[in-house]
Backbone as CSV, one residue per row, in Angstrom:
resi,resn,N_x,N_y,N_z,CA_x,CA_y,CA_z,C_x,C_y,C_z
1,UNK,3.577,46.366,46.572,4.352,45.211,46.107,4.209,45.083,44.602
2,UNK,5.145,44.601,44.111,5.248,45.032,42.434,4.454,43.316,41.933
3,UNK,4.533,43.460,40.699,3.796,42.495,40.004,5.074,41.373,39.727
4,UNK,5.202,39.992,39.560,6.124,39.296,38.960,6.524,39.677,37.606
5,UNK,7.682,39.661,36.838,8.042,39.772,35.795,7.626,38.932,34.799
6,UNK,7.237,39.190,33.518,6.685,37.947,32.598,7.367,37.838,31.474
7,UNK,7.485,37.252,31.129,8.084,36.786,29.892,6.874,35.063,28.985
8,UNK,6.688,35.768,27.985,6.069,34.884,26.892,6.502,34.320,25.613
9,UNK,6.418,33.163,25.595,7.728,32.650,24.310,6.597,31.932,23.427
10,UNK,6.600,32.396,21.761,5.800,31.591,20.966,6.775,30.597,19.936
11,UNK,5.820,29.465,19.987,7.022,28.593,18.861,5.584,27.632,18.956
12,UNK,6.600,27.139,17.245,5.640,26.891,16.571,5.053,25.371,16.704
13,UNK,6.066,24.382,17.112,5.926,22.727,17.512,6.301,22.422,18.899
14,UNK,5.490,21.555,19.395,6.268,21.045,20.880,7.437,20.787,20.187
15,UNK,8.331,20.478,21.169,9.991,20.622,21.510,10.328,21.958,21.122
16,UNK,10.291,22.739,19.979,10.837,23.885,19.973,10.885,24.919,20.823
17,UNK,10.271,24.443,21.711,10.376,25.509,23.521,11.838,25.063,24.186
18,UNK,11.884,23.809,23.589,13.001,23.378,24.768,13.972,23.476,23.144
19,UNK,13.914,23.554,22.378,15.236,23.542,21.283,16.126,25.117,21.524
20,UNK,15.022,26.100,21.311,15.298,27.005,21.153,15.574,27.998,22.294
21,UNK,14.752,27.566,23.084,14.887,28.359,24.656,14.550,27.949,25.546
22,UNK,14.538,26.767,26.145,14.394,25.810,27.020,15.907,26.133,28.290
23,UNK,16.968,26.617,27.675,17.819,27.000,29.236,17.076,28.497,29.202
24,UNK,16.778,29.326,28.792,15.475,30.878,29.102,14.939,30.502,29.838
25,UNK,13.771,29.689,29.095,12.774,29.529,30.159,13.100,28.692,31.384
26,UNK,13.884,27.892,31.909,14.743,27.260,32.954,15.106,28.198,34.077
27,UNK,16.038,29.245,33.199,16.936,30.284,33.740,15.649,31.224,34.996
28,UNK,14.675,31.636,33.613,13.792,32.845,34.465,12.948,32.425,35.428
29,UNK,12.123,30.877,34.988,11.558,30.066,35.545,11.894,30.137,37.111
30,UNK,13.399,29.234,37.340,13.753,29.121,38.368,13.810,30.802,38.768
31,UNK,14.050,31.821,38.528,14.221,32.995,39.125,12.993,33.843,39.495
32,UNK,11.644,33.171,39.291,10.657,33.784,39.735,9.572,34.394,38.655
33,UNK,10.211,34.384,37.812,9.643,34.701,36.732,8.694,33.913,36.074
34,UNK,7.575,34.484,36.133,6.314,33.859,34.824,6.156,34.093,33.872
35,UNK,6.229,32.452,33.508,7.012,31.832,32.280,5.668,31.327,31.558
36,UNK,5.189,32.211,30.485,4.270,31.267,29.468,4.799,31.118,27.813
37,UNK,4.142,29.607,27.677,4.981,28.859,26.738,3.606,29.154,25.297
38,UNK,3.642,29.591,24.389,2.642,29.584,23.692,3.103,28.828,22.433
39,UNK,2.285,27.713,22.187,2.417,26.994,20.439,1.503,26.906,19.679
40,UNK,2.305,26.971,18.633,1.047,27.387,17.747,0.493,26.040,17.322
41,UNK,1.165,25.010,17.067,0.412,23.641,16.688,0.551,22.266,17.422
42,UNK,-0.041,21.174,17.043,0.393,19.902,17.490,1.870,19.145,17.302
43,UNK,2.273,19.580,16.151,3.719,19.101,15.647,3.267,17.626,14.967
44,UNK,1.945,17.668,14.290,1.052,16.639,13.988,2.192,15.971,12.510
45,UNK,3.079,16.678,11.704,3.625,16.478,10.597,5.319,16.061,10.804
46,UNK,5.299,15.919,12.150,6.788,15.447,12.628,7.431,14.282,12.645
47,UNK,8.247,13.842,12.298,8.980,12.662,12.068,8.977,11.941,13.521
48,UNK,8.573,10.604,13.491,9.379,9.792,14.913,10.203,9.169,14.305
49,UNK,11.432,9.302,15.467,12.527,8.454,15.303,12.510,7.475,16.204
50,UNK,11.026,7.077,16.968,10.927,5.873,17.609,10.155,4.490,17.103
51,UNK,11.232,3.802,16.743,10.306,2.958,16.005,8.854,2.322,16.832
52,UNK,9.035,2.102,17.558,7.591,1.623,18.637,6.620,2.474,18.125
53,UNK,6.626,3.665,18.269,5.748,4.924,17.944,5.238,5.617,16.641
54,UNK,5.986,4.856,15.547,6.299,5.487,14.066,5.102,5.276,13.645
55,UNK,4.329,4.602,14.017,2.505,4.156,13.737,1.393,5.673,14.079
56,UNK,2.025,6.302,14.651,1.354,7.926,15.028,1.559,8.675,13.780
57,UNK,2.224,8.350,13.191,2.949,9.230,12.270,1.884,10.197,11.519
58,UNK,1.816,11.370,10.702,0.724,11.569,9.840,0.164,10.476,8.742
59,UNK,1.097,9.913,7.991,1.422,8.870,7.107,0.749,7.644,7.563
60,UNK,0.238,6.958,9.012,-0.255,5.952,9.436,-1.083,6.437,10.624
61,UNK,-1.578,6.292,11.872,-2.297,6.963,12.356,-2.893,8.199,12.542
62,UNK,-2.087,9.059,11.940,-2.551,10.649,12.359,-2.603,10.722,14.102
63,UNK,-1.931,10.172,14.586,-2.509,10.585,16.161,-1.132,11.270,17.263
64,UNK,0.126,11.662,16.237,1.234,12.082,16.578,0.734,13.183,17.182
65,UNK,0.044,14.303,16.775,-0.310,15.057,17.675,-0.377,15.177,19.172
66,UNK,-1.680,13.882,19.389,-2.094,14.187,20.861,-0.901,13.409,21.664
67,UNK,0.004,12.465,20.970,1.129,12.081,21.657,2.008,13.216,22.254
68,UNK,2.399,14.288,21.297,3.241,15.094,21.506,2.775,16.499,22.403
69,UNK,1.082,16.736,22.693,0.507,17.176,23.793,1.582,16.883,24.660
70,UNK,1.108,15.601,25.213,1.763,14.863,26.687,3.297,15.446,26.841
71,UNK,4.257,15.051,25.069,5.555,15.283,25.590,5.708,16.746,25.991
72,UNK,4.866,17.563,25.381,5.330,19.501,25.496,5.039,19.528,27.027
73,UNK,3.792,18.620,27.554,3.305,19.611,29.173,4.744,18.396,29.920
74,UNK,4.850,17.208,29.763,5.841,16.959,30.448,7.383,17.694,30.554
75,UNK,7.702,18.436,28.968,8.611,19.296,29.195,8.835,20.159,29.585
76,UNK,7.605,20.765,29.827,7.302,22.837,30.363,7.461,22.252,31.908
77,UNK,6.813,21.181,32.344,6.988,20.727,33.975,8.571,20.723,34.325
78,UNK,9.090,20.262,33.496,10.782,20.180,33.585,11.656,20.974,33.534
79,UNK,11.075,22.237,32.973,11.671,23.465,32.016,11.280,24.704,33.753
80,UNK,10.207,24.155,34.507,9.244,25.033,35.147,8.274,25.540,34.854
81,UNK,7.706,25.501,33.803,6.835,26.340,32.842,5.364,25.543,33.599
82,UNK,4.302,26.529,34.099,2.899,26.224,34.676,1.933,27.043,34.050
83,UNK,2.732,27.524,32.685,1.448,28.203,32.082,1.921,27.859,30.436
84,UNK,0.680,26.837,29.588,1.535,26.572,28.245,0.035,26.765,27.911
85,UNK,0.022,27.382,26.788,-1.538,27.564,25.975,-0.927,27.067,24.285
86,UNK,-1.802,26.877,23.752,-2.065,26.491,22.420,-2.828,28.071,21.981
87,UNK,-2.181,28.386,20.566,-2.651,29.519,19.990,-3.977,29.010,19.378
88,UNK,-5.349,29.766,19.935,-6.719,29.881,19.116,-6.952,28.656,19.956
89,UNK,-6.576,27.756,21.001,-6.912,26.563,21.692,-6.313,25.048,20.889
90,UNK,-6.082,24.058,21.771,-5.473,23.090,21.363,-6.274,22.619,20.355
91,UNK,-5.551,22.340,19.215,-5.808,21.500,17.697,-6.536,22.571,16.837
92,UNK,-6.385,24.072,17.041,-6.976,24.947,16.327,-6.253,24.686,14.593
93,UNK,-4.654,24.604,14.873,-3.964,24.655,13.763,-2.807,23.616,13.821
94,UNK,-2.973,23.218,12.701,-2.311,21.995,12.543,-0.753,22.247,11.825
95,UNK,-0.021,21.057,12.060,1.525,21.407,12.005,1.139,21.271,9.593
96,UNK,1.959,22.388,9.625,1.976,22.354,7.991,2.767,21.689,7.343
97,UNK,3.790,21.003,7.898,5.081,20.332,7.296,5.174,20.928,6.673
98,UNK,6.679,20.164,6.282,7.638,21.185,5.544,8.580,19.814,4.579
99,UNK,8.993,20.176,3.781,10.254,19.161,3.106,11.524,19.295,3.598
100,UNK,11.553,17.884,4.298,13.134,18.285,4.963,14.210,18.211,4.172
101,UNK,15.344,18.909,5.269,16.390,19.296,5.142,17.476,18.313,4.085
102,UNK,18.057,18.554,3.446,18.901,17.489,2.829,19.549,16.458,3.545
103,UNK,19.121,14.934,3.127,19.701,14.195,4.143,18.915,13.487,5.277
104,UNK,17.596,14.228,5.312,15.960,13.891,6.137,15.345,13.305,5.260
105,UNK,13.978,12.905,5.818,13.176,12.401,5.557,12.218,13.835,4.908
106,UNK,11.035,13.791,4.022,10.478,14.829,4.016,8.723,14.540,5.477
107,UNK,8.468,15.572,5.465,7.139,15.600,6.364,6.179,15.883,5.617
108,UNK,6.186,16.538,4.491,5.088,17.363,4.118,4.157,16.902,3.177
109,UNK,2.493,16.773,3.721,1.713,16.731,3.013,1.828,16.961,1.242
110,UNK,1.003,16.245,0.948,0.785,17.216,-0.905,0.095,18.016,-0.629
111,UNK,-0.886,18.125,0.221,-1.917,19.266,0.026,-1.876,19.782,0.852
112,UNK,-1.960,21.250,1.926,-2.114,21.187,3.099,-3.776,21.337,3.754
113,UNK,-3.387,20.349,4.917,-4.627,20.115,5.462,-5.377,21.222,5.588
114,UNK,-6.562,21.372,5.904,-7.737,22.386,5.610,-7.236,23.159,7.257
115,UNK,-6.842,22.560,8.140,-6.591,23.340,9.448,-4.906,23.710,9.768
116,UNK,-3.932,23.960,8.261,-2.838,24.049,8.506,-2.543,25.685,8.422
117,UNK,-1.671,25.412,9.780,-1.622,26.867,10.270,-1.013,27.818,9.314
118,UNK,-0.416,27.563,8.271,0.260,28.664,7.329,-0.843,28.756,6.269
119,UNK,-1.813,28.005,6.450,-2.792,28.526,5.452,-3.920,28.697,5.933
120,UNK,-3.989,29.527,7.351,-5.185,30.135,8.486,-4.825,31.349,8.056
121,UNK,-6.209,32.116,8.200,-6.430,33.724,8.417,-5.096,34.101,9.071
122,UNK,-3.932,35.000,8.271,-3.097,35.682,9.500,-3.954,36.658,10.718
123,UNK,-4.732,37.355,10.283,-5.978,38.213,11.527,-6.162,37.570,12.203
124,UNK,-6.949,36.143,12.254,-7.169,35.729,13.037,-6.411,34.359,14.422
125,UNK,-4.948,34.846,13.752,-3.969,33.935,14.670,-3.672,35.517,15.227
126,UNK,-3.334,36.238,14.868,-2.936,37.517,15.461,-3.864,37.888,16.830
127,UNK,-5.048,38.033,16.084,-5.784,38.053,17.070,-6.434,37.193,18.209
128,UNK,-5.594,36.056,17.798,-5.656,35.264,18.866,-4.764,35.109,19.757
129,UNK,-3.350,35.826,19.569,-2.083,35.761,20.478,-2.575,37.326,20.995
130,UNK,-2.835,38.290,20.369,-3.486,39.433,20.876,-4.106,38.964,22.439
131,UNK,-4.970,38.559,22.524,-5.749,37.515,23.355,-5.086,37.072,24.846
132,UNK,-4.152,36.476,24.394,-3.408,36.127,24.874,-2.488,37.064,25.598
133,UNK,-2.203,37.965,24.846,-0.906,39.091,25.405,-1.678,39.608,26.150
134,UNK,-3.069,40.194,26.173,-3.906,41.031,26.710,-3.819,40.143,28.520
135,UNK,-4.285,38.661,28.583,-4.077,37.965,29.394,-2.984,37.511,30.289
136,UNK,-2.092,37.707,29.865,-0.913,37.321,30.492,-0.343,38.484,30.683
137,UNK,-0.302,39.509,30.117,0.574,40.687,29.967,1.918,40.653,30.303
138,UNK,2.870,40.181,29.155,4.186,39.939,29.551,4.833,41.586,28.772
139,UNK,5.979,41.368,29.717,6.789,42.631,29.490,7.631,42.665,28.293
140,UNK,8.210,40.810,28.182,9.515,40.564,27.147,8.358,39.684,26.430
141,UNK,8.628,39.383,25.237,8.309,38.221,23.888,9.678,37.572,23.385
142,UNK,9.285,36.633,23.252,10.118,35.984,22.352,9.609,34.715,21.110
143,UNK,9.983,35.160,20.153,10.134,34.053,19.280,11.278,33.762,18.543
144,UNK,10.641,33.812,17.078,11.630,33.325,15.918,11.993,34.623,14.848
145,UNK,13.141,35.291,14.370,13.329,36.211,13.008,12.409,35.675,11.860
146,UNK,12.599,36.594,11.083,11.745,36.788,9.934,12.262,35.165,8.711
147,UNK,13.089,34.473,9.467,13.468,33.352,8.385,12.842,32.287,9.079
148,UNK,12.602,32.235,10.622,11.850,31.502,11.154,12.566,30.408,11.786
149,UNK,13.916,30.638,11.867,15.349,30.324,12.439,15.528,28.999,11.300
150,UNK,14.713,28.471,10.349,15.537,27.389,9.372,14.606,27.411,8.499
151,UNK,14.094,28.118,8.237,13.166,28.059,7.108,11.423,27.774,7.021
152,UNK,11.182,26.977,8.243,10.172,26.027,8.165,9.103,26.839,8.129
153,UNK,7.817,27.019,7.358,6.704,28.017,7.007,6.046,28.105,8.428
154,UNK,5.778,26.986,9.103,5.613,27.153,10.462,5.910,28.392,11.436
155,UNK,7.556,28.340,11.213,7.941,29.016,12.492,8.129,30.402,11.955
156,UNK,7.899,30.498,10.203,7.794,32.350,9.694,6.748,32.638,9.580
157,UNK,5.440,31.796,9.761,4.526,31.855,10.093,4.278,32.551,12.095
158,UNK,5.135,31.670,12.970,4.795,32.466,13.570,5.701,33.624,14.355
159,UNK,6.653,34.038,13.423,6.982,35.078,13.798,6.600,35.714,13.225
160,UNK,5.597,36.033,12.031,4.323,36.853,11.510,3.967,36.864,12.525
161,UNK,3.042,36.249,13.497,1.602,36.557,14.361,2.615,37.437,15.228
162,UNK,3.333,36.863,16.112,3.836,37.470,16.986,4.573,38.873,16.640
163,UNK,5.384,39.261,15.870,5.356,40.969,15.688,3.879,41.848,15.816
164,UNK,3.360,41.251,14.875,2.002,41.494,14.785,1.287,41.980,15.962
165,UNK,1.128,40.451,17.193,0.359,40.844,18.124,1.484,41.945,18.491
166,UNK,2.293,41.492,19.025,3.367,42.031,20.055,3.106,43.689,19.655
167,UNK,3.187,44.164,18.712,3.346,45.484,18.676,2.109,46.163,18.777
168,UNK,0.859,45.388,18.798,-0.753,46.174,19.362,-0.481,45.658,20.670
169,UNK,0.377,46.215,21.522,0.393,45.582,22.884,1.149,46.765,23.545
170,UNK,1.049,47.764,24.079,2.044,48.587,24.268,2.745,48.381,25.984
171,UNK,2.241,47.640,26.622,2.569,46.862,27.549,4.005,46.049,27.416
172,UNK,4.058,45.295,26.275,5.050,44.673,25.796,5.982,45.740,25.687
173,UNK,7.319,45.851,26.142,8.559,46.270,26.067,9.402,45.963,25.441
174,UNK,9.593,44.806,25.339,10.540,44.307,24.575,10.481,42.762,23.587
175,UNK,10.615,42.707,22.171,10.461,41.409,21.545,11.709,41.162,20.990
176,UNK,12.344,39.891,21.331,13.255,39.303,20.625,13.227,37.949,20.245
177,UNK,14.194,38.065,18.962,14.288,36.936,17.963,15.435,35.818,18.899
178,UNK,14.778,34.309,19.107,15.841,33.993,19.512,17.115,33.155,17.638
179,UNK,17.744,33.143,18.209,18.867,33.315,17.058,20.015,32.338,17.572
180,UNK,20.996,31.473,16.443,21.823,30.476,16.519,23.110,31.171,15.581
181,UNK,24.081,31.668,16.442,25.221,32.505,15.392,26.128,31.762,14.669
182,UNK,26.517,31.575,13.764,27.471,31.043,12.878,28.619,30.995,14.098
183,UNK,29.081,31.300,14.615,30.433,31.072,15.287,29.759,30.294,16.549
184,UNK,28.808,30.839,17.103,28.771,29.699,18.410,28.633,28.387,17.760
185,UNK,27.683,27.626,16.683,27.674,26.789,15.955,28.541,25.801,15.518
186,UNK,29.708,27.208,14.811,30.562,25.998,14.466,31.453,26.214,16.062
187,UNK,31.921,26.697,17.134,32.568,26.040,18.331,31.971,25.076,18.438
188,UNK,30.557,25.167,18.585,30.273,23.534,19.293,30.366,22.866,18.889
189,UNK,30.165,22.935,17.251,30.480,21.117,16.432,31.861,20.896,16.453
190,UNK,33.063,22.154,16.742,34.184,21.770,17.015,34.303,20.602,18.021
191,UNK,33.354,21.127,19.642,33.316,20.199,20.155,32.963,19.131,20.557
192,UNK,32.094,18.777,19.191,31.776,17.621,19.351,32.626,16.593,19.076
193,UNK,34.206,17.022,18.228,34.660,16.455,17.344,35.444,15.392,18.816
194,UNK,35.430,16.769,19.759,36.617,15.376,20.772,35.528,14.927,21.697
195,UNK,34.063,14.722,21.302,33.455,13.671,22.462,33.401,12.290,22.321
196,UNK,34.486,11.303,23.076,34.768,10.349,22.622,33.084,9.495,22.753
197,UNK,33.207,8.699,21.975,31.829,7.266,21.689,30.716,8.088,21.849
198,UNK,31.358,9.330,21.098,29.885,10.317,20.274,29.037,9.104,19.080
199,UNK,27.582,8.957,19.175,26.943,7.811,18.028,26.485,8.444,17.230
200,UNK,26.380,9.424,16.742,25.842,10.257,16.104,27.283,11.200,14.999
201,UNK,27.094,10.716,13.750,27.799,11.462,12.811,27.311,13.159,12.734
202,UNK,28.940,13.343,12.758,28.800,15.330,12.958,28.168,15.729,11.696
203,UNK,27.868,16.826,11.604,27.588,17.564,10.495,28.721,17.544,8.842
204,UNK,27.865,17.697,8.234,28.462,17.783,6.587,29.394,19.097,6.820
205,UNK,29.948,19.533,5.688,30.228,20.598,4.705,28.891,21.640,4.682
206,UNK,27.809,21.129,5.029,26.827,22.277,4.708,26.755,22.712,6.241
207,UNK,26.564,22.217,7.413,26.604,22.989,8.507,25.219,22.298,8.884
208,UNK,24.967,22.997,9.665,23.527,22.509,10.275,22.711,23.590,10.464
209,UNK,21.358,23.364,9.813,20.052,24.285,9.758,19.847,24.660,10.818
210,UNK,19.326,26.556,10.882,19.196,27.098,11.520,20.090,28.114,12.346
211,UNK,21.325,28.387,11.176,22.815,29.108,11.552,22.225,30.437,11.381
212,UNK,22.328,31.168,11.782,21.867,32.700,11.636,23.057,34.226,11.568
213,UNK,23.161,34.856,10.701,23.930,35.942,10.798,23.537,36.717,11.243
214,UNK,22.095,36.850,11.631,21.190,38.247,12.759,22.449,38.685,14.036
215,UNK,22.955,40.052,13.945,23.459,40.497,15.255,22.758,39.732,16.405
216,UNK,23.922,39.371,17.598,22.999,39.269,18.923,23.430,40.001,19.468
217,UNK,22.561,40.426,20.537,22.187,42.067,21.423,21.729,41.236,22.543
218,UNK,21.911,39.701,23.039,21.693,39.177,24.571,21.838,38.012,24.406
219,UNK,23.626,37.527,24.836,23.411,36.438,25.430,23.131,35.959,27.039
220,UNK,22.245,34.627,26.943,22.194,34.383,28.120,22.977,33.122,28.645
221,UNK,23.579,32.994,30.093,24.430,31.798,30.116,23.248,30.627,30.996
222,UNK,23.193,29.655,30.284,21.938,28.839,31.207,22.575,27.826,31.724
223,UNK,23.832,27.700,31.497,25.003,26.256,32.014,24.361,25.758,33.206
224,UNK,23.451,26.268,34.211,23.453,26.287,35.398,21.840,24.788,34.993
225,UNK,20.969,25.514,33.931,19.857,24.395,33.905,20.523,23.742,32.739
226,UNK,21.369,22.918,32.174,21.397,22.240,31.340,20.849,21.070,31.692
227,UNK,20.698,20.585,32.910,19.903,19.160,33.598,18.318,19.350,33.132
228,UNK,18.428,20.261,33.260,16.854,20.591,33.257,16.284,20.570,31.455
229,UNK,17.230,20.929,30.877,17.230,20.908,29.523,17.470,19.776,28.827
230,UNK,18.223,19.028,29.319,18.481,17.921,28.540,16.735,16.858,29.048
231,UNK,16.963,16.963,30.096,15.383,16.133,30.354,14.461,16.910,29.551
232,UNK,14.128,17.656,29.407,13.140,18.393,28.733,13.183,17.739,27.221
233,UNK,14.502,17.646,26.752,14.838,16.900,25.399,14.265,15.476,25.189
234,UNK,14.894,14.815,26.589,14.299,13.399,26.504,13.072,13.433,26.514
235,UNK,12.017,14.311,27.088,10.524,14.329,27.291,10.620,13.982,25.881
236,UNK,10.992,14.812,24.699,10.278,14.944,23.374,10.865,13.411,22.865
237,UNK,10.159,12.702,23.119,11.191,11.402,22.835,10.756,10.963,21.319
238,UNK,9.932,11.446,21.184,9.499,11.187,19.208,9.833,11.931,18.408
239,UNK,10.643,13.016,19.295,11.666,13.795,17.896,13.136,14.005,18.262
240,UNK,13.587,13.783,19.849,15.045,14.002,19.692,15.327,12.611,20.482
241,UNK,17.003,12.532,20.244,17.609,11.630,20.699,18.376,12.273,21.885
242,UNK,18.913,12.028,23.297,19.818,12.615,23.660,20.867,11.279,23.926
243,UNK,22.167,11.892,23.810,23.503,11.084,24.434,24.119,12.046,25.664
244,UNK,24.470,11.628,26.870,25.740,11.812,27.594,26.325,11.111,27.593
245,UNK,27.620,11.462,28.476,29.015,10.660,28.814,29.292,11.696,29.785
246,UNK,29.606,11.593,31.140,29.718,12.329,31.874,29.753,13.830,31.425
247,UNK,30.765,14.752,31.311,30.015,16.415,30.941,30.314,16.554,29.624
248,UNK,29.894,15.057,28.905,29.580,15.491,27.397,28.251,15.205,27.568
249,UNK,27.476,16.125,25.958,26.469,16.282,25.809,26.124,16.067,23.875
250,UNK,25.049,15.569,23.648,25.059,16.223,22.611,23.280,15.251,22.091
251,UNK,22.911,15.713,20.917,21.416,15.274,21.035,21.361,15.164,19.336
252,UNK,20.403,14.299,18.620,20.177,14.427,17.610,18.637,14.306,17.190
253,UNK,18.118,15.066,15.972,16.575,15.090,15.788,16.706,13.460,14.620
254,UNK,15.555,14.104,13.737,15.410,12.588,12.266,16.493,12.604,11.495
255,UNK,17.302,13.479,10.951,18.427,13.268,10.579,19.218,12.726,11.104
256,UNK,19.351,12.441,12.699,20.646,11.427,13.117,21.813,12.274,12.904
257,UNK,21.534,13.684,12.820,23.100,14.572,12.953,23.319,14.762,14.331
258,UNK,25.134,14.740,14.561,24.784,15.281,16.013,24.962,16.915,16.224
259,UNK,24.657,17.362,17.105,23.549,18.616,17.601,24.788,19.363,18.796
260,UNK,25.400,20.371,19.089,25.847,20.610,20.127,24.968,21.036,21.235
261,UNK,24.879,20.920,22.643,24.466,21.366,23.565,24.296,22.458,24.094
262,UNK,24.208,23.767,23.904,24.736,24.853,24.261,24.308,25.445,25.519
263,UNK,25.484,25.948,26.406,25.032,26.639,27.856,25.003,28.077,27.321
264,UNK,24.771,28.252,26.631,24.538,29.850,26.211,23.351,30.003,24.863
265,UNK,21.976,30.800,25.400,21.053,31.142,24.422,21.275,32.382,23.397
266,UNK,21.225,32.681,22.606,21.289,34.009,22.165,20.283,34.620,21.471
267,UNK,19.830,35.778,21.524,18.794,36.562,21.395,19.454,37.796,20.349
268,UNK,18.284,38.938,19.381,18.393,39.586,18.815,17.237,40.245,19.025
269,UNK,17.320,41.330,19.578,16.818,42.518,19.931,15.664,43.058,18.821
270,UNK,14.670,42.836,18.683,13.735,43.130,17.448,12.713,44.689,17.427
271,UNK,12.506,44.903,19.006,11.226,45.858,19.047,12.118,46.146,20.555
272,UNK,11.811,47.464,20.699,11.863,48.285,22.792,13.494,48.221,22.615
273,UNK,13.312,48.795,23.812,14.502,49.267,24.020,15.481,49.046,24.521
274,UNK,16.887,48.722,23.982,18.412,48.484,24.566,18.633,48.347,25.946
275,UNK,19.230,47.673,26.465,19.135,47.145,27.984,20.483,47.531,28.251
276,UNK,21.084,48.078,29.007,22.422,48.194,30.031,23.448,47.749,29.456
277,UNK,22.653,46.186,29.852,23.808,44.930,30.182,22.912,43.933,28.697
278,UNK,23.572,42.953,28.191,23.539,42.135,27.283,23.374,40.363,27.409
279,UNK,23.021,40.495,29.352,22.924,39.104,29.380,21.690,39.173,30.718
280,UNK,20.715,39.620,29.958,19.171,39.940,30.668,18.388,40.293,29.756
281,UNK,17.294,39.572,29.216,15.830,40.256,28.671,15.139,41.029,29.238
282,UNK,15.363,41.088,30.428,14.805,42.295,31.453,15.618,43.476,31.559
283,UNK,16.542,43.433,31.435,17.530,44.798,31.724,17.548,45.607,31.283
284,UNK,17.368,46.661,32.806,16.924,48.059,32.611,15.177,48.191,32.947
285,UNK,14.873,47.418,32.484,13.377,47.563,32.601,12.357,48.060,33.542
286,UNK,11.470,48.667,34.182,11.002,49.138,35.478,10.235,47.548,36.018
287,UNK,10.474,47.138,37.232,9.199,46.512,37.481,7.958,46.794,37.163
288,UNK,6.987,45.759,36.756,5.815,45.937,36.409,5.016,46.316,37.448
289,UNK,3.889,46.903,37.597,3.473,47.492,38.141,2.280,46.963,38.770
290,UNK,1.406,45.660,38.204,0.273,44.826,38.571,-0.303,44.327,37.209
């Protein structure tokens, strides 16, 4: 009898499991597949957009962190996910902020804290997802391209570790970048334009962070868990907003832009080898073996 298929996804803040690949992990989840969620920090430098809660903040309590614990394991429960680790163990590395986007608020420290993950040993985050890969032994990886899908030092931070580990792993088959294409992007803010008693103002002239020109080499269609995704959203309730209206959708972070929904993930092929078909991270692949 063969081994279950694995798949391991690193990102760098709670919610970004469910931003970035939250219908993935849904999709494989429900299909049998073991699903581990790896982050690298607390998301300790993140904006709430709840006023009740804005007292966690870094800026006034410092205790946004262990809040946003709770929201990631309530989302991986939603997502399916029964295996979520913290890289080097929970509160090893702390969220580094970043200066937001034009139009945001900024997050970022003046100094960075003495435990901020872009200014940790790269060896020793490597070798701590090393660790990890050795343990779980997944076949597929996934993270973020070399820009870190919007810039944030965080998430090119950890698509450093992860090439890194991923390729002292020869187990690992396949690593891909997940990726947001300029054309799926702008369709969806097309359609946001006809969701009537949308509350959330669309995007500028500049577009919205995190548009990517990276080829994709796998889309996946997740239309099927978008329920599952959008709850996963609401879990993160100190960084996104969600709206429906019957089969409209749409969600906004601290900027208050609105966000399209997408039933389709897309991926870019980084490391292993070309698959068949273009709408499977597994494809082609041999079952694992134990």
């Amino acid at each position: 009898m063969s081994a279950p298929r694995r798949l391991l996804v690193v990102h760098a803040h709670p919610d970004d499991e469910t931003l970035w690949t939250g219908g993935t992990i849904a999709r494989y989840a429900a299909a049998g597949v073991a699903v581990t969620v790896v982050t690298c920090t607390l998301g300790e430098q993140g904006e709430v957009i709840t006023d009740e809660l804005r007292g966690l903040a870094a800026d006034g309590a410092d205790q946004l962190g262990g809040y946003r614990v709770a929201e990631l394991h309530a989302a991986c429960a939603l997502l399916g996910v029964t295996d979520q680790q913290f890289l080097g163990g929970i509160g090893r590395w702390r969220d580094s902020g970043m200066v937001a986007q034009p139009g945001a608020r900024a997050s970022a420290p003046a100094d960075l804290h003495p435990r901020a993950f872009t200014a940790g040993p790269l060896d020793e985050q490597v070798d701590a997802l090393v660790e990890v890969l050795e343990q779980v032994r997944p076949q597929v990886v996934v993270s973020y391209g070399p820009d870190g899908g919007y810039g944030h030092p965080d998430h090119i931070r950890a698509h450093q570790v992860t090439m890194a580990a991923a390729l002292r792993i020869p187990r690992v088959a396949r690593v891909f970048w997940a990726v947001r294409p300029v054309s799926a992007v702008a369709d969806g803010i097309g359609a946001l334009r006809g969701m009537p008693g949308l509350p959330f103002p669309l995007p500028g002239s500049d577009g919205l962070p995190g548009v990517t020109s990276n080829e994709v080499t796998t889309s996946l269609d997740v239309s099927a868990h978008r329920g599952a995704v959008l709850a996963a959203m609401r879990a993160h309730a100190t960084q996104i907003t969600v709206w429906t209206a019957g089969p409209h959708a749409a969600f906004a972070l601290s900027d208050g832009v609105a966000r399209p929904v997408s039933d389709t993930e897309y991926f870019t092929l980084a490391h292993g080898p070309a698959a068949g078909s273009r709408d499977d991270l597994f494809g082609d692949l041999p079952a694992p073996s134990g």
